[in-house]
DSSP file (Angstrom, degrees, kcal/mol; ACC not computed):
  #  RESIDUE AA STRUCTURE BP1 BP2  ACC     N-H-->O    O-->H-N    N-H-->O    O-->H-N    TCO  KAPPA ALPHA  PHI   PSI    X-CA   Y-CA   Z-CA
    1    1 A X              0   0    0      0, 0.0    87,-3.1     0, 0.0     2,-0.1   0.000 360.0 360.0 360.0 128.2    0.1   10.9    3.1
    2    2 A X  B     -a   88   0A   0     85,-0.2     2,-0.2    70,-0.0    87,-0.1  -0.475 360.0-172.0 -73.7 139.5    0.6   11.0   -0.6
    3    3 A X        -     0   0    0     85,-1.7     6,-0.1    -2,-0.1    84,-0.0  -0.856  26.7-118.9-140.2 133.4    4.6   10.4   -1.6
    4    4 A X    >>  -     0   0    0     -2,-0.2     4,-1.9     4,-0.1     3,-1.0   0.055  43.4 -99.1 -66.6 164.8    6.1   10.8   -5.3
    5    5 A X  H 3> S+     0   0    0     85,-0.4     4,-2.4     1,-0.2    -1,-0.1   0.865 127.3  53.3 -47.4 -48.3    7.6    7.3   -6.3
    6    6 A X  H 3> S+     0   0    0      2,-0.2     4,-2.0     3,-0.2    -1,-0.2   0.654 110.4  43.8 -47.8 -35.9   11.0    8.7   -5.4
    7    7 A X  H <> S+     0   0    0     -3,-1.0     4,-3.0     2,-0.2     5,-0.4   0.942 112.0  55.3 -72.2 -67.9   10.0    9.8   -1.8
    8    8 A X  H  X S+     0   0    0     -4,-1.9     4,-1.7     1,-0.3    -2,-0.2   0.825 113.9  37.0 -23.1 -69.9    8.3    6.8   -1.4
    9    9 A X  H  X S+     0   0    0     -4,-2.4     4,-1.1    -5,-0.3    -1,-0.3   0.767 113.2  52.8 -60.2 -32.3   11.1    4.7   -2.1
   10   10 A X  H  < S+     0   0    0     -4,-2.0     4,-0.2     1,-0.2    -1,-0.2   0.913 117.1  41.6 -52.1 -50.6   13.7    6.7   -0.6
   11   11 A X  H >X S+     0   0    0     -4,-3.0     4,-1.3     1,-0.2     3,-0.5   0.739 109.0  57.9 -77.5 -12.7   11.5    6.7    2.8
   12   12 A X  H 3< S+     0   0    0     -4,-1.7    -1,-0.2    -5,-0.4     6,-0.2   0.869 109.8  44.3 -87.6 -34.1   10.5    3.0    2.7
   13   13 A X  T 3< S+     0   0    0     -4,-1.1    -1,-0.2     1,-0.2    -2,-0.2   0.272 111.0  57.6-105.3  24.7   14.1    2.0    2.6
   14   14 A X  T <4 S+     0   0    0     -3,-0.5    -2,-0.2    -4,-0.2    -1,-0.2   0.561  98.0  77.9 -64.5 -58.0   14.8    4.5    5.3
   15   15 A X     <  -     0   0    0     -4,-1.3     2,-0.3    45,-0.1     3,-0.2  -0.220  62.2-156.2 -72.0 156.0   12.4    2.9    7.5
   16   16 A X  S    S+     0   0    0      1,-0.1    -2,-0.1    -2,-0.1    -1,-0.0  -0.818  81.6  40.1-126.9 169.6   12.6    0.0    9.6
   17   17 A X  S    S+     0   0    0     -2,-0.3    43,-0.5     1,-0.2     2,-0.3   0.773  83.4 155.8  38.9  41.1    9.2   -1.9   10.7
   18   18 A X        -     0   0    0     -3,-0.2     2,-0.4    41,-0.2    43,-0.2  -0.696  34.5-166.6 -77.1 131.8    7.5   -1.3    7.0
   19   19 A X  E     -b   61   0A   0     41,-0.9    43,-2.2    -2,-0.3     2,-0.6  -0.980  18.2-145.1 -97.2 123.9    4.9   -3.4    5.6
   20   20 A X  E     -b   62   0A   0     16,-0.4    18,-2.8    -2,-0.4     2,-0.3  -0.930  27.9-148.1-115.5 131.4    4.7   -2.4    1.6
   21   21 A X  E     -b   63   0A   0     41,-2.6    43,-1.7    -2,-0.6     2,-0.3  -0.838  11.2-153.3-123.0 115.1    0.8   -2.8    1.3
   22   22 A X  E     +b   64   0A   0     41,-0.3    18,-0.2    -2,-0.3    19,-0.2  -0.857  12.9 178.7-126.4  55.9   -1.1   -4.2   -2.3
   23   23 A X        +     0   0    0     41,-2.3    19,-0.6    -2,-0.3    20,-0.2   0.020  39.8 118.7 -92.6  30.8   -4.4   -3.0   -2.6
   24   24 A X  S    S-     0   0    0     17,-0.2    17,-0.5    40,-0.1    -2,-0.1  -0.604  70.7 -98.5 -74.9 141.7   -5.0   -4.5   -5.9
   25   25 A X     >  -     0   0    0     -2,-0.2     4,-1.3    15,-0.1     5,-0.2  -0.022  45.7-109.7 -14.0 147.0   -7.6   -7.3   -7.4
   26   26 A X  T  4 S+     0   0    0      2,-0.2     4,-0.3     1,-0.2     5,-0.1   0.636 121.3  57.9 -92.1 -14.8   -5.8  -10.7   -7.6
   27   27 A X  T >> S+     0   0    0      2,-0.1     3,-2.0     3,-0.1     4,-1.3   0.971 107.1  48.7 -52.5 -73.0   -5.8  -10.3  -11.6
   28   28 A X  G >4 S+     0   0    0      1,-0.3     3,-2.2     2,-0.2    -2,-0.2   0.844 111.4  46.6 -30.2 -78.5   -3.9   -7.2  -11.0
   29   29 A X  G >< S+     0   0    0     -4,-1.3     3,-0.6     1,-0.3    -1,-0.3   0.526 104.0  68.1 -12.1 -43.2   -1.3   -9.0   -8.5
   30   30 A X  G <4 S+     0   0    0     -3,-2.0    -1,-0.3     1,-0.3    -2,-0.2   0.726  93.5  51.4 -80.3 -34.1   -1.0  -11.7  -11.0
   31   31 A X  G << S-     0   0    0     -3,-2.2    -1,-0.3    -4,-1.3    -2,-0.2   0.378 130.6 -74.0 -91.6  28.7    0.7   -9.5  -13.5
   32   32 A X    <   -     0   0    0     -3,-0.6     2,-0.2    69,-0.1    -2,-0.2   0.758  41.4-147.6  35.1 168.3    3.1   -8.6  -10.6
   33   33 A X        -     0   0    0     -4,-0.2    68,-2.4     4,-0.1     2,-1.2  -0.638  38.1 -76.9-130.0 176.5    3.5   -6.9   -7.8
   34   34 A X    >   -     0   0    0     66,-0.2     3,-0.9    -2,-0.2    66,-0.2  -0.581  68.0 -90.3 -81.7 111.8    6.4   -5.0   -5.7
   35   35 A X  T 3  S+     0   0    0     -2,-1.2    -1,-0.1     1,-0.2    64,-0.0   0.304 107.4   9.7 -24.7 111.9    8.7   -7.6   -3.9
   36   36 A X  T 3  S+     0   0    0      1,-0.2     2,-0.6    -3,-0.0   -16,-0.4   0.211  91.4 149.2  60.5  23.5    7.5   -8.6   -0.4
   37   37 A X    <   -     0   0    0     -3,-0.9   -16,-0.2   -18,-0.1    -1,-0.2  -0.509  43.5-137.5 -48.3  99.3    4.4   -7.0   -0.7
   38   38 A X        -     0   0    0    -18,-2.8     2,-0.3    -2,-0.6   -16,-0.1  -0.034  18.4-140.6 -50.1-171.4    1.2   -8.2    1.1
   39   39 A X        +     0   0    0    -18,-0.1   -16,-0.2   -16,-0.1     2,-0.1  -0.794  31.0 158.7-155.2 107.8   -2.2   -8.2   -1.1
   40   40 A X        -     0   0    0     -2,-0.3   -17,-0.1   -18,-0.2   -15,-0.1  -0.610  36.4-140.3-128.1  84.6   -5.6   -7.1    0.5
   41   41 A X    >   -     0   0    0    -17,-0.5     3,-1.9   -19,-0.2   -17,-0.2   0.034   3.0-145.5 -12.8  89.2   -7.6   -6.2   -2.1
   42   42 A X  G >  S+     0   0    0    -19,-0.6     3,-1.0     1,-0.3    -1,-0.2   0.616  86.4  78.9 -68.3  -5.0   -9.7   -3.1   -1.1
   43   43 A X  G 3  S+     0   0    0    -20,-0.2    -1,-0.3     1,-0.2     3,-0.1   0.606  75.6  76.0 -36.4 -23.2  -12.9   -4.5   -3.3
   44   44 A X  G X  S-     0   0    0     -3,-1.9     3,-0.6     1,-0.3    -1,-0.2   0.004  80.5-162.2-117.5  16.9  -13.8   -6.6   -1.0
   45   45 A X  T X> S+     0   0    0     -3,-1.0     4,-2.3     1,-0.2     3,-0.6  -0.190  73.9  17.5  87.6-141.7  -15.4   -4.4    1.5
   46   46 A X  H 3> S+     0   0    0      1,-0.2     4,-1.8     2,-0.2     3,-0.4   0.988 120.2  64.5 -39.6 -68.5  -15.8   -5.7    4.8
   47   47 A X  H <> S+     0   0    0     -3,-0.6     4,-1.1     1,-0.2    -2,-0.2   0.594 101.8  50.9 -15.3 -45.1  -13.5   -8.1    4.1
   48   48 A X  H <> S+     0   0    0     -3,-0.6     4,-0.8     2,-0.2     3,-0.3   0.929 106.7  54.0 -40.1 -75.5  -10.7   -5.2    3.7
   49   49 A X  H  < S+     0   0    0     -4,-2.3     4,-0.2    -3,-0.4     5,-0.2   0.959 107.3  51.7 -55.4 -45.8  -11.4   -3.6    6.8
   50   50 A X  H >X S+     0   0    0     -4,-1.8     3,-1.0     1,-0.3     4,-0.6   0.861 107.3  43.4 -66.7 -19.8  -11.0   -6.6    8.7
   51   51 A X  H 3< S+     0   0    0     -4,-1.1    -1,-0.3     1,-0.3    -2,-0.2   0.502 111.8  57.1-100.8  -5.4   -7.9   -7.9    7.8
   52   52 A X  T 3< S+     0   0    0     -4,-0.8    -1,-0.3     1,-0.2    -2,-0.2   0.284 109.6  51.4-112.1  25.6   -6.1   -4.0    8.0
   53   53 A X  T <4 S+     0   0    0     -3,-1.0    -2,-0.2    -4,-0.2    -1,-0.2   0.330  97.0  58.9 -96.7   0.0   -7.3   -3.9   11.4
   54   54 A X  S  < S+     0   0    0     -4,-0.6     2,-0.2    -5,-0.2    -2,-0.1   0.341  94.1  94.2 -80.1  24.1   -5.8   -7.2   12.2
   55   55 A X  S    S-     0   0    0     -4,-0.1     2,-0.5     1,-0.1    -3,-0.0  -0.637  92.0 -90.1-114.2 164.0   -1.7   -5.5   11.1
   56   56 A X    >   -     0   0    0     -2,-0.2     3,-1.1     1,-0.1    -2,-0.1  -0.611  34.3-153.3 -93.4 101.5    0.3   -4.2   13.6
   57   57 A X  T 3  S+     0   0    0     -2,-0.5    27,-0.7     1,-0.3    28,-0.4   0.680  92.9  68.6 -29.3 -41.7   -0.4   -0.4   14.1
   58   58 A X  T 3  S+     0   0    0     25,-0.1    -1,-0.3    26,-0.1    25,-0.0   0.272  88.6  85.5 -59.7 -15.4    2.7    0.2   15.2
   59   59 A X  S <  S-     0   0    0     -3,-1.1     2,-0.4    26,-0.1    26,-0.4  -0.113  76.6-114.2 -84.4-174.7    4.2   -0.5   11.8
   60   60 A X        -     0   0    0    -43,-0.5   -41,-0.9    24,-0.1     2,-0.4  -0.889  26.9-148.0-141.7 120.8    4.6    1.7    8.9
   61   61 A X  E     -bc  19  86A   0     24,-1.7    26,-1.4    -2,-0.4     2,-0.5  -0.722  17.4-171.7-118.9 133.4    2.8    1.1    5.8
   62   62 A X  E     -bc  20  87A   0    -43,-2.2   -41,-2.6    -2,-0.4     2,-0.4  -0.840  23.3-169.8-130.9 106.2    3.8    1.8    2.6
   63   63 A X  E     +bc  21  88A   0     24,-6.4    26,-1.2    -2,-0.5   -41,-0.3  -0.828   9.9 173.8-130.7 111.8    0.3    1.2   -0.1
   64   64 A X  E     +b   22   0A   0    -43,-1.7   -41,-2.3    -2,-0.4     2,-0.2  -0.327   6.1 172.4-124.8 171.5    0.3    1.1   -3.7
   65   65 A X        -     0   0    0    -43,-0.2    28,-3.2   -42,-0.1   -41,-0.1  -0.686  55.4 -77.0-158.2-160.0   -2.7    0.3   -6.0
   66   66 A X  S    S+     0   0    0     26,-0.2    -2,-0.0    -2,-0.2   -42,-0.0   0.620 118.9   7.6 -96.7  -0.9   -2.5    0.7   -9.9
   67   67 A X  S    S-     0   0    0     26,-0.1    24,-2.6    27,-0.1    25,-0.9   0.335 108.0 -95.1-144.4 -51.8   -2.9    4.5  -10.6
   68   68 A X  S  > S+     0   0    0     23,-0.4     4,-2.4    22,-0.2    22,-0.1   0.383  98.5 106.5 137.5 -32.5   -2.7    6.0   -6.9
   69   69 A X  T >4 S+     0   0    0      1,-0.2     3,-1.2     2,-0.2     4,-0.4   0.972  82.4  28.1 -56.8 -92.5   -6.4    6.1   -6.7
   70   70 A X  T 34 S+     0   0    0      1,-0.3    -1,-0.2     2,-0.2     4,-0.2   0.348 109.1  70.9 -58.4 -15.6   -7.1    3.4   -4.4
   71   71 A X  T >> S+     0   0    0      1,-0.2     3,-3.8     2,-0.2     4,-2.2   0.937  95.6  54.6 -17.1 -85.1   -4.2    3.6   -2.7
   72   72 A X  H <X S+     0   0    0     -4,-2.4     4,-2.4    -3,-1.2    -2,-0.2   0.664 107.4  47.5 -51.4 -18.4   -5.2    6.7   -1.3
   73   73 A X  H 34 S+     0   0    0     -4,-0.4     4,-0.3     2,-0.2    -1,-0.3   0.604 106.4  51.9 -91.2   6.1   -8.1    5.6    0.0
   74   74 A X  H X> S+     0   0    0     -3,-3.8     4,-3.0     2,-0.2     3,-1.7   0.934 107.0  55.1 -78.1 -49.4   -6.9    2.8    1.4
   75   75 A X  H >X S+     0   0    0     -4,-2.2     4,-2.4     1,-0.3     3,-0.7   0.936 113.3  49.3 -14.6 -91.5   -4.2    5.5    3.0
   76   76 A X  H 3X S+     0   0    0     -4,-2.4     4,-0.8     1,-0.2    -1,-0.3   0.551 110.0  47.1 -36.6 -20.5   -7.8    7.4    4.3
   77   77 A X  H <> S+     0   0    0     -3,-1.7     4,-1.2    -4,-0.3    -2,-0.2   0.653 108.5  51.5-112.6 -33.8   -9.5    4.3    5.8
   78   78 A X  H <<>S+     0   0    0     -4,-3.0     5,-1.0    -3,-0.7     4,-0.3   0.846 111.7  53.9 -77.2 -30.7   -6.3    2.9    7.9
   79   79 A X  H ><5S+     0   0    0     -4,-2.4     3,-8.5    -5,-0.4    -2,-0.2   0.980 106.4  50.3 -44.6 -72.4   -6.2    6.6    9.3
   80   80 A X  H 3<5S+     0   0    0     -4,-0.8    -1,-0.2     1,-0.3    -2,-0.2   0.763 111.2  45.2 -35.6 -41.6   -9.6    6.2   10.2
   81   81 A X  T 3<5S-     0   0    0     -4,-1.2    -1,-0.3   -29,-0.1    -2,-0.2   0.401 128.0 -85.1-112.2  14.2   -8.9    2.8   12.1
   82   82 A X  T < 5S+     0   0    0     -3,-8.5    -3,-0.2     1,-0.3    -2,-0.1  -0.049  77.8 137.2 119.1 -35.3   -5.5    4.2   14.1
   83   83 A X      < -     0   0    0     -5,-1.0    -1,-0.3     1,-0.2     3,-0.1  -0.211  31.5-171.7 -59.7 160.4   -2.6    3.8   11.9
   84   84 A X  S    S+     0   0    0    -27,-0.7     2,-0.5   -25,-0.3    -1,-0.2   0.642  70.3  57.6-128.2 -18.4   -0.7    6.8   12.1
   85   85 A X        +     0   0    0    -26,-0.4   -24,-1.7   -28,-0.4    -1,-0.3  -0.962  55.4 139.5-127.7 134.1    1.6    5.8    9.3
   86   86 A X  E     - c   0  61A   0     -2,-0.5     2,-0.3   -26,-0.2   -24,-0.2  -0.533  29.6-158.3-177.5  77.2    0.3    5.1    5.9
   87   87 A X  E     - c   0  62A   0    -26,-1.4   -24,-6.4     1,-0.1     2,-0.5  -0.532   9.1-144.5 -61.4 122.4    2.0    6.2    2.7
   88   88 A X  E     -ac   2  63A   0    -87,-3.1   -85,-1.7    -2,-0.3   -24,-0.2  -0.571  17.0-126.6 -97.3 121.6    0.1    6.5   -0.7
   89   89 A X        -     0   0    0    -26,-1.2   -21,-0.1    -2,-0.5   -81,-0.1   0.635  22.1-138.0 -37.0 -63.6    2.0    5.7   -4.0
   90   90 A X  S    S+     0   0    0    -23,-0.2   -85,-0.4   -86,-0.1   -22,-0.2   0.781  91.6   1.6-137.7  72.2    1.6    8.7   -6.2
   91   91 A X  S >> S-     0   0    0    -24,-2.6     3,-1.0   -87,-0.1     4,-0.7   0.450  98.6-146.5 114.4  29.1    0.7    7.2   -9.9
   92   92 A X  G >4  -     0   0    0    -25,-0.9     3,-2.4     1,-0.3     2,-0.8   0.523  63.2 -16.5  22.7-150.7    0.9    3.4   -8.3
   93   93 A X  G 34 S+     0   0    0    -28,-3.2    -1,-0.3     1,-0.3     3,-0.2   0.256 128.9  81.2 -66.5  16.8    2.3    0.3  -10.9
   94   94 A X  G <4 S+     0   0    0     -3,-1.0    -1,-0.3    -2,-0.8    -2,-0.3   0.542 107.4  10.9 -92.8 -12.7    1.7    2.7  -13.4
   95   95 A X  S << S+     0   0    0     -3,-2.4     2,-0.3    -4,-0.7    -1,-0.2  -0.410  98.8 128.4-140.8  64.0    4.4    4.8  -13.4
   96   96 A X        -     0   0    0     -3,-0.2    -5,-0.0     2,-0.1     4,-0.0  -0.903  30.1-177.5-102.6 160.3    6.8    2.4  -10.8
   97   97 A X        +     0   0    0     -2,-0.3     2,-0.1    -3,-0.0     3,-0.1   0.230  42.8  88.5-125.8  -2.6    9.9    1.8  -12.1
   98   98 A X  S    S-     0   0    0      1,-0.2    -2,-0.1     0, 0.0     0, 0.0  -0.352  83.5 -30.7-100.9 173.8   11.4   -0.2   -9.8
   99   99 A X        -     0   0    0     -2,-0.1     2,-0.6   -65,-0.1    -1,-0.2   0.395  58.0-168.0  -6.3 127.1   11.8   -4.1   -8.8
  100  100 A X              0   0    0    -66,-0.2   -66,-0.2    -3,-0.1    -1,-0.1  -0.916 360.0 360.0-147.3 108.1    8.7   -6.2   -9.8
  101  101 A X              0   0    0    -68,-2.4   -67,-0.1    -2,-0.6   -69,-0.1   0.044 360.0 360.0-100.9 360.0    8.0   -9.6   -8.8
């Protein structure tokens, strides 16, 4: 589900048993990321998939990227593998405005 930065943020600190989700390049990451954010780089393929089917289904995941792009597909591919919650950034570290680490 796509949500505007505002939504996003509003519902992530709404929610209880969030994971806020970093689908960036480790360059990206390095120029910082949003505060207690994991990082699994959805470049990396296989690699991707496995480690977002080893998280907690039951959680509710909150996934930002640089733009929005990849985000959303990350969003599309955790659908695909059972998560039932999986929130997309809507213009990702490119228009956030918030807390930065």
């Amino acid at each position: 589900m796509n949500l505007s930065q505002e939504d996003w943020v509003a519902q992530l600190e709404s929610d209880e048993n969030v994971v806020i989700l970093d689908v960036r390049t480790d360059d990206e990451v390095n120029e910082g990321m949003i505060p207690n954010a994991i990082n699994i780089d959805i470049h990396r393929g296989q690699d991707f998939i496995t480690e977002i089917e080893a998280l907690d289904k039951n959680k509710k995941y909150y996934v930002y990227c640089r733009s929005g792009a990849r985000s959303g597909k990350a969003c599309e591919i955790m659908n695909e593998l059972g998560f039932e919650y999986a929130y997309n950034l809507l213009g990702g570290m490119l228009e956030w405005n918030g807390e930065i680490e």
